[in-house]
N, C-alpha and C positions, 0 to 999 in steps of 0.2 A: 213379944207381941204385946200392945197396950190392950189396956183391959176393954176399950171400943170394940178393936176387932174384935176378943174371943167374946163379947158379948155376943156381934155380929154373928158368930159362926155355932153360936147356943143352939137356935134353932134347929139346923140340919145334925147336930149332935146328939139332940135329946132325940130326935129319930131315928135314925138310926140305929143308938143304941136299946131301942124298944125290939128291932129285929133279930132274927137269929145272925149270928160272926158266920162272917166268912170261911173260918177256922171252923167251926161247927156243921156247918153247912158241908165241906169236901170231906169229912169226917165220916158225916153219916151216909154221904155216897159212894157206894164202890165203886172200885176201880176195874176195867176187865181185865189187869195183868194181875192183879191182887193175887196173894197165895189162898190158894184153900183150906189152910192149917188154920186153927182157932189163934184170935189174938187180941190180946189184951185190952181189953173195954175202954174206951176214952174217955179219963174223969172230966165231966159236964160241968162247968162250973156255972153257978145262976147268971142270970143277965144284968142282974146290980152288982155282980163282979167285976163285968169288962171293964178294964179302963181301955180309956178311946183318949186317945194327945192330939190334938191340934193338928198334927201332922196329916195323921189318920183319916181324920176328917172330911178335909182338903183335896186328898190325894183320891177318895173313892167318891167324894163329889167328882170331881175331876173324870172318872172315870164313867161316872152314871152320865153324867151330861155326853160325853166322846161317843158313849155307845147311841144313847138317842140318838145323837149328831147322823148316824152310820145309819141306823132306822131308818131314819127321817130320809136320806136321800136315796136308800134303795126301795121305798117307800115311792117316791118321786118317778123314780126309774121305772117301775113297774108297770107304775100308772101313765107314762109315755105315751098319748093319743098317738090316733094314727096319721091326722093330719101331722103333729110334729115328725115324724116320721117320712112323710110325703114331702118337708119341705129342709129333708136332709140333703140339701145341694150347694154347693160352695157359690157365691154370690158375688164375688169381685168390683171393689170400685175400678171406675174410670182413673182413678189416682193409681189405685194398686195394681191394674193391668199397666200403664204407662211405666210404672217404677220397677215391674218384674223386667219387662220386655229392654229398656235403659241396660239393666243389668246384662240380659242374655246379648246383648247388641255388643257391652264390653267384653264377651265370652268367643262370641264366633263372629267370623269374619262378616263383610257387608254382605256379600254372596250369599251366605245362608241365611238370611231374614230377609223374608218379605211380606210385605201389608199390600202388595197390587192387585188391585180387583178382581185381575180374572184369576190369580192365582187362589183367591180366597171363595172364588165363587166357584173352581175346579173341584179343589180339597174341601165344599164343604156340601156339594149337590150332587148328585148321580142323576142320570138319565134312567135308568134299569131301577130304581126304588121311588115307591108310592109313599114313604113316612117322610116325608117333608120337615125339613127343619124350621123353626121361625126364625134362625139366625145365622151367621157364617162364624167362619173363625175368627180373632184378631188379628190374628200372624199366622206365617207359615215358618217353621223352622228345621234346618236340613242339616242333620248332625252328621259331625263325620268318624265320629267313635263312640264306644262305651260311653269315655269319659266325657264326652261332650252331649250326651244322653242322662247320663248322671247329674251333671251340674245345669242341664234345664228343668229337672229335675225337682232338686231342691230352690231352684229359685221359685221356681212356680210353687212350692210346697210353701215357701215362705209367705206369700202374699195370695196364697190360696185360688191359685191359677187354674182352672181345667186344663186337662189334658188329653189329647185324641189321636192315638196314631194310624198313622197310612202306609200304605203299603203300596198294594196296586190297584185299590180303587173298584174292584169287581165286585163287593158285595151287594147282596139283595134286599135288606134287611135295615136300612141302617146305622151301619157300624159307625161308619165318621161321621153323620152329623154334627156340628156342634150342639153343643150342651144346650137343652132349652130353658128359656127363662123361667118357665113350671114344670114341675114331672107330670111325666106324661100318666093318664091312668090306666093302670093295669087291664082294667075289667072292661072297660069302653072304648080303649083307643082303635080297635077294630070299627067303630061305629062312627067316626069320626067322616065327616062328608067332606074330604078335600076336592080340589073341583080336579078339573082331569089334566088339567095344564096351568101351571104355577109361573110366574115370571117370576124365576130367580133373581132376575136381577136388582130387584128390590127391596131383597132381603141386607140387612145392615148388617156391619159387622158385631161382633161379640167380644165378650173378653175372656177368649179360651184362645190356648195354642194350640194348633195341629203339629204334630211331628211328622216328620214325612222321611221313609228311611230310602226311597229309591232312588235318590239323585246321587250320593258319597258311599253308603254303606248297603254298597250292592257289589260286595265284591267275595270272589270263594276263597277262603282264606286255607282252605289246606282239602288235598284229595288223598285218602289211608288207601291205598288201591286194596292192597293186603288184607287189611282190617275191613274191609265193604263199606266203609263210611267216609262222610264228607264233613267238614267245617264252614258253612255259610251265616250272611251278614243277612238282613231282614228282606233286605230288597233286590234279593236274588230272586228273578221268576223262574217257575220250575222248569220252564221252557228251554231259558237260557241256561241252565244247570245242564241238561240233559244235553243239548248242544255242545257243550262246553266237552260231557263226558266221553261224548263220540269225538271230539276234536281229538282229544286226551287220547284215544285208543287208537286214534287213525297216526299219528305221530309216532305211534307206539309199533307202527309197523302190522295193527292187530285189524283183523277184517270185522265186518258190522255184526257180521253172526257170530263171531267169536266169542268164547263163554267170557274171555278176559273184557269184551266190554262191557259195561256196568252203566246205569241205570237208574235216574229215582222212579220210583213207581207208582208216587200218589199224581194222579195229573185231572185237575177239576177245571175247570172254564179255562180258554185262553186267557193270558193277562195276569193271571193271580201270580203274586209272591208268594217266598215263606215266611215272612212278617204273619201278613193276615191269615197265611192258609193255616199256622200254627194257633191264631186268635178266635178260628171255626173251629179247628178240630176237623177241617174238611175233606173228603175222599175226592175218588172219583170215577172212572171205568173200572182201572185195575184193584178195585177196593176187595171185586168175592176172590183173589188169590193173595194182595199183599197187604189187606188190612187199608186202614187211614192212617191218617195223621198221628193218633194217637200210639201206632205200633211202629210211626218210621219213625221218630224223634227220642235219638240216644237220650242227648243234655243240652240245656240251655243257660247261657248267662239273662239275666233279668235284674234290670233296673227297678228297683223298689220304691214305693209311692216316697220315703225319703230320703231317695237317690242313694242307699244302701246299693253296692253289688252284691249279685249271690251267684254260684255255679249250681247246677241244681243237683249235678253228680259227676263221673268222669266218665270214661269211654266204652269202658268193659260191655259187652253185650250181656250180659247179666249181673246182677248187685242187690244182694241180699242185707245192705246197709240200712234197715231204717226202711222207713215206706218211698215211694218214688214223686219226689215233689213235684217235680216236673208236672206229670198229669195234672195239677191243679192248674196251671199256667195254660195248657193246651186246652183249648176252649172256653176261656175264660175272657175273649176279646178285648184282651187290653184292659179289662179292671183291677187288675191284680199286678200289674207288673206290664214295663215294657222289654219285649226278648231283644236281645242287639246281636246279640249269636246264638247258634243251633247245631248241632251232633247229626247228623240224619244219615239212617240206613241205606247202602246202596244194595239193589241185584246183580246178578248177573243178567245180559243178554241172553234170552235161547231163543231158538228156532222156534217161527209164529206161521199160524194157517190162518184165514179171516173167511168166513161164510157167510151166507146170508139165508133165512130160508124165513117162507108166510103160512100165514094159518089163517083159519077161517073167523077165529076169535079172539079175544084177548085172555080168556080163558083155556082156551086150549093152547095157546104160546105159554102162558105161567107153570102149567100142568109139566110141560115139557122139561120147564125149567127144573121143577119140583125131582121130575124124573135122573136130570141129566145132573146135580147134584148130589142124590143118593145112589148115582150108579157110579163116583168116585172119576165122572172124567174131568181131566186136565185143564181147565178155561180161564184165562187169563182175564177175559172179560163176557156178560153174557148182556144185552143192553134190548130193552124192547121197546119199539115204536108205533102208536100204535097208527091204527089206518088213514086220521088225519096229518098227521104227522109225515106218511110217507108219501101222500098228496101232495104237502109242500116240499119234500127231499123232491120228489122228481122235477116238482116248481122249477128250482133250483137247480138243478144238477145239467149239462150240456152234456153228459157223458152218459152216465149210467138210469135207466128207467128201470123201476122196482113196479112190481103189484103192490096196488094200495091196498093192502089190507094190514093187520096185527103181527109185526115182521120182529124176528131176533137176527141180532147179530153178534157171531160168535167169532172170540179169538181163540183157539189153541195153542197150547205152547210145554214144550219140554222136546224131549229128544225127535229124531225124524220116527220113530218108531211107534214112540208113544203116540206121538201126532196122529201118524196112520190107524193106527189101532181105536183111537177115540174118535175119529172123525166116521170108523166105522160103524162103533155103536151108534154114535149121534141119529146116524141115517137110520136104523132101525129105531130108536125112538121116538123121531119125527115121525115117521110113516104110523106106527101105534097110536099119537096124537092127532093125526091129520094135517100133518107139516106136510109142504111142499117139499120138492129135492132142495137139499139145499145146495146152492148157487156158493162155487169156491173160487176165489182171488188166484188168477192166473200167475199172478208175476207181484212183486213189492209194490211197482207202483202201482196196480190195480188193490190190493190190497189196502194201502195209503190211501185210495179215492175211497174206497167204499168207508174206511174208519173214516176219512174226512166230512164224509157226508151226515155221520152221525155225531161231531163235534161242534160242524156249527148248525144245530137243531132253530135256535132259539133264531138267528137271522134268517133260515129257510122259512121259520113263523110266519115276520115280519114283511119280508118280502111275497110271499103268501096273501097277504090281505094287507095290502097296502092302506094307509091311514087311519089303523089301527093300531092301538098301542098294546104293551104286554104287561102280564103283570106274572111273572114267573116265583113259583113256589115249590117248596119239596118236602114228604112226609117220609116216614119208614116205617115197618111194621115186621113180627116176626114172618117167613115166608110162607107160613099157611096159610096163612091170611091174606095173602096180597090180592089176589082175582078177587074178592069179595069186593076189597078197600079198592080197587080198579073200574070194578063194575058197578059199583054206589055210586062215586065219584060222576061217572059219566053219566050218568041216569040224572044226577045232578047236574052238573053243565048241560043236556039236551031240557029240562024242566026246564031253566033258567035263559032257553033261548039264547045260547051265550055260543062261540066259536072259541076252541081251545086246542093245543096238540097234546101230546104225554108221548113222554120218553124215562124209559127208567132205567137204573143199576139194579136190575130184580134179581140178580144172584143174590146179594143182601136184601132184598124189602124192600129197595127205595128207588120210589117213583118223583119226577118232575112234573109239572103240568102248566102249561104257557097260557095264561089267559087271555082273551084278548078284545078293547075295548074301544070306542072313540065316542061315547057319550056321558054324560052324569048316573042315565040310569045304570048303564050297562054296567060303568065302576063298580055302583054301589051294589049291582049282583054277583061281581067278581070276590067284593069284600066279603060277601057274606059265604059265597061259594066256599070259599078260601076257609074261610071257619068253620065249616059244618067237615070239610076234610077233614082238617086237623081235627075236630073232635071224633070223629069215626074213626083216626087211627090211633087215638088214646087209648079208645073204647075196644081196642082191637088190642092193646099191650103194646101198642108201640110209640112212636115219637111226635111230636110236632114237628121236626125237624132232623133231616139222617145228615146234613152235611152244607147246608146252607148257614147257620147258626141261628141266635134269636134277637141279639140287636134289639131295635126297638118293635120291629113287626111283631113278637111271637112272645112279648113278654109275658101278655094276659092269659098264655096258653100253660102257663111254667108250676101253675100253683095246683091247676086240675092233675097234671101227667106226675108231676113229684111228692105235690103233698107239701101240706104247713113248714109240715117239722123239714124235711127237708129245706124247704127256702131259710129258714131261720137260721138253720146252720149255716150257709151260702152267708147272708146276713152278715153273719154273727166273723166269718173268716174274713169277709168285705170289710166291715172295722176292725177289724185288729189288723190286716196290712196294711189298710187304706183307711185310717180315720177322717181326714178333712175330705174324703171321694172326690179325689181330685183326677183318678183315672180311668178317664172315657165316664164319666157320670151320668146316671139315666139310659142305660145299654144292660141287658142281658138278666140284672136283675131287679125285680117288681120290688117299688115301695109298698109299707104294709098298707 
């Protein structure tokens, strides 16, 4: 080295060597493995002993600057505002949308890519949601495998594409939107004054792809009759599943009541997929005997924000492997992964009763409820409607005329025995509540009319009060608490001058309630209605939402019910799958 440099490096030499050696320094600190025996004292040599070479030098400069280096930017990081945070959203040029979409076009055929109008203004508005997008999709893209889910995947990852998947379109919430050019805010998006009717057709396109799995990958790729489980593609509706299973059995030589025909059991709005119904988490009638979503889903393949596949496990009805990934995927609306396949639990068919019986109250129909679950009976489904609600059923109905009052509708189901036996209690715990007799389904198809009538609620609504629009919502609460969260609520809707029905799954806690509006003010009473719910049933230990999901409506609702540290985590697993949030962005969860 010439004698320039070591003059150069004098400075930081004659400093350092004024400090205590590193060698001295881990000397005088123990160790916690250190033995406990005494041991030989470390001769100290003074500090105008050290020699220090040039090397030395260099090497621990080098090393004090790297460490600052490492300060300095988690230093940075800490101090992260919360607007840069708010404006964590992948932002695509007009260049990089046209250059991703070039690519996917060299990928799939012509047939699966479209930019036509109505196709982009189908997959990117709902009729049934009040959170309005400001934009539509780019394209619509219709894959027809894994592998062609995968590699739209990474193309959009390359050039920082959103991504939005679809299913069947039945959400309330939300869900598909395209991405909007700001995030939305958490805390006030509730407050927000959309007017009551939007012309869609105004809205411009975007530079996000929608995926869309219902057109190719809606096929059942394997039935385990044996094993009670099924193999489907995203844009299997559960309808058609269920159709299919009964075809399967009738083929099979096996009659409808036969224990050998099988069944999926979660069944939420007509329309819905298993795409989306796995991207809710959502139930539905049969949820107080077979659970949700969450307990019919063996495994799922999932496309990863960088076109990674993963399996999330294999078939075994139980697996003590490691924690069950899967659940993070199930309700996680397509932020975390898009599912292209799914495992799902089947039943068996058993023999089913359908009743109907009224009460004086909403209250005394819950009580009943309360009763007829700790008395251990049999119920496949227990659904209450209350007295506005049954006003519009008879609206509607050509056939069957109910009392408008606070009505349950019961399914039974298990052997003819059990059947018998529970339908007997029933009637003695109606009668202690002040239930009416209950009114029993003669034949299958009376049966089929009476559940019909409680399936399509939300159109009975609408036809109900014509020119009026809906704004349909759902909360859940532990079951002691529901009559309370029932009876607030409506004291609420009649304060607010407002017309609404309620229908609920109260075997679990979870009520619906259809709002219904045709002017600016009335909206903006429904918005608020809607929030003082949801916070009464936080405030009660229960949910914002039992089965609907949260999308963009219910984002602002997510930080009271779970907590900081909760969301952070959410956060914190959001970037490490998904760094550039390329999927479904601005959905489910709140920037800080």
């Amino acid at each position: 080295m010439s004698i320039g440099a070591k003059r150069a490096f004098q400075p930081a030499r004659e400093a350092i060597c004024r400090a205590p050696t590193c060698r001295n320094h881990f000397i005088r600190w123990p160790h916690r493995f250190q033995s406990n025996y005494p041991q030989p004292k470390p001769t100290r040599r003074s500090i105008t002993e050290q020699k220090w070479s040039t090397s030395m030098v260099f090497l621990t400069s080098t090393m004090v600057g790297s460490i600052m280096y490492v300060v300095g930017i988690n230093v940075q990081l800490k101090n992260r505002t919360a607007q840069d945070d708010a404006l964590w959203l992948p932002s695509p040029t007009s260049s990089q949308f046209k250059a991703a979409l070039e690519m996917v076009r060299e990928w799939l055929p012509l047939e699966c890519v479209s930019c036509d109008p109505q196709e982009l203004l189908f997959h990117g508005t709902s009729p049934w949601s009040y959170h309005h997008p400001d934009s539509l999709p780019g394209a619509v893209l219709y894959p027809r495998s894994t592998q062609d889910v995968a590699q739209i995947v990474k193309i959009a990852s390359k050039y920082h594409i959103p991504i939005v998947p679809f299913s069947g379109g039945t959400s309330l919430e939300g869900h598909f939107n395209a991405p909007s050019s700001a995030p939305v805010d958490p805390h006030n998006h509730h407050l927000h004054h959309h007017p009551v009717t939007i012309d869609d057709h105004q809205l411009d396109p975007g530079h996000s792809f929608c995926v869309d799995f219902s057109r190719h990958m809606n096929k059942i790729l394997a039935v385990h009759e044996e094993d009670l489980d099924v193999v489907v593609q995203p844009g299997v509706s559960y309808e058609d599943l269920n159709r299919h299973l009964r075809d399967l059995s009738s083929s099979s030589s096996s009659s409808a009541s036969s224990p050998h025909t099988l069944f999926f059991p979660v069944d939420p709005g007509p329309g819905a997929q298993i795409g989306g119904m796995i991207g809710t988490g959502c139930s539905g009638t049969n949820a107080v005997k077979y659970g949700t979503m969450r307990e019919n889903v063996i495994n799922m393949t999932v496309v990863m924000a960088n076109g990674d596949v993963v399996k999330t496990r294999q078939r075994a009805k139980k697996c003590a492997a490691g924690p069950d990934l899967g659940k993070l995927f199930i309700g996680s609306e397509g932020t975390l992964g898009l599912v292209t396949e799914a495992t799902l639990r089947l039943q068996p068919v058993l023999p089913t009763s359908v009743g109907v019986a009224h009460f004086a109250s909403v209250h005394a129909a819950t009580s009943t409820v309360l009763e007829l679950i700790k008395q251990g009976v049999s119920l496949a489904c227990i659904e209450l409607l209350d007295d506005q609600m049954m006003m519009a059923v008879n609206h509607a109905s050509d056939t069957f005329k109910y009392e408008e009052k606070p009505s349950l509708f019961l399914k039974f189901t298990g052997t003819q025995a059990q059947i018998k036996s529970d339908e007997e209690l029933t009637a003695k715990i109606l009668k202690r509540n002040g239930g009416s007799q209950m009114k029993m389904a003669k034949s299958e198809a009376e049966a089929a009319e009476i559940w019909h009538a409680r399936k399509v609620c939300l159109w009975s609504t609408l036809d109900y009060a014509p020119g009026h629009r809906a704004w349909t919502t759902d909360v859940c609460v532990p079951l002691s608490h529901l009559p309370r969260l029932i009876a607030d609520t409506k004291a609420d809707i009649h304060a607010r001058n407002l017309k609404a029905t309620m229908l609920g799954h109260v075997g679990d806690g979870n009520f619906h309630c259809i709002l219904l509006f045709n002017d600016h003010h009335e909206l903006a009473q429904v918005r608020q209605c809607v929030h003082q719910m949801v916070r009464l049933a936080q405030d009660l230990d229960g949910t914002c939402t039992g089965e609907h999901g949260v999308g963009i409506g219910k984002m602002m609702h997510l930080e009271y019910e779970l907590g900081k540290g909760t969301l952070d985590l959410l956060r914190k697993i959001k970037r490490t799958v998904d760094p550039q949030n390329i999927m479904n962005p601005g959905k489910l969860i709140p920037p800080t």
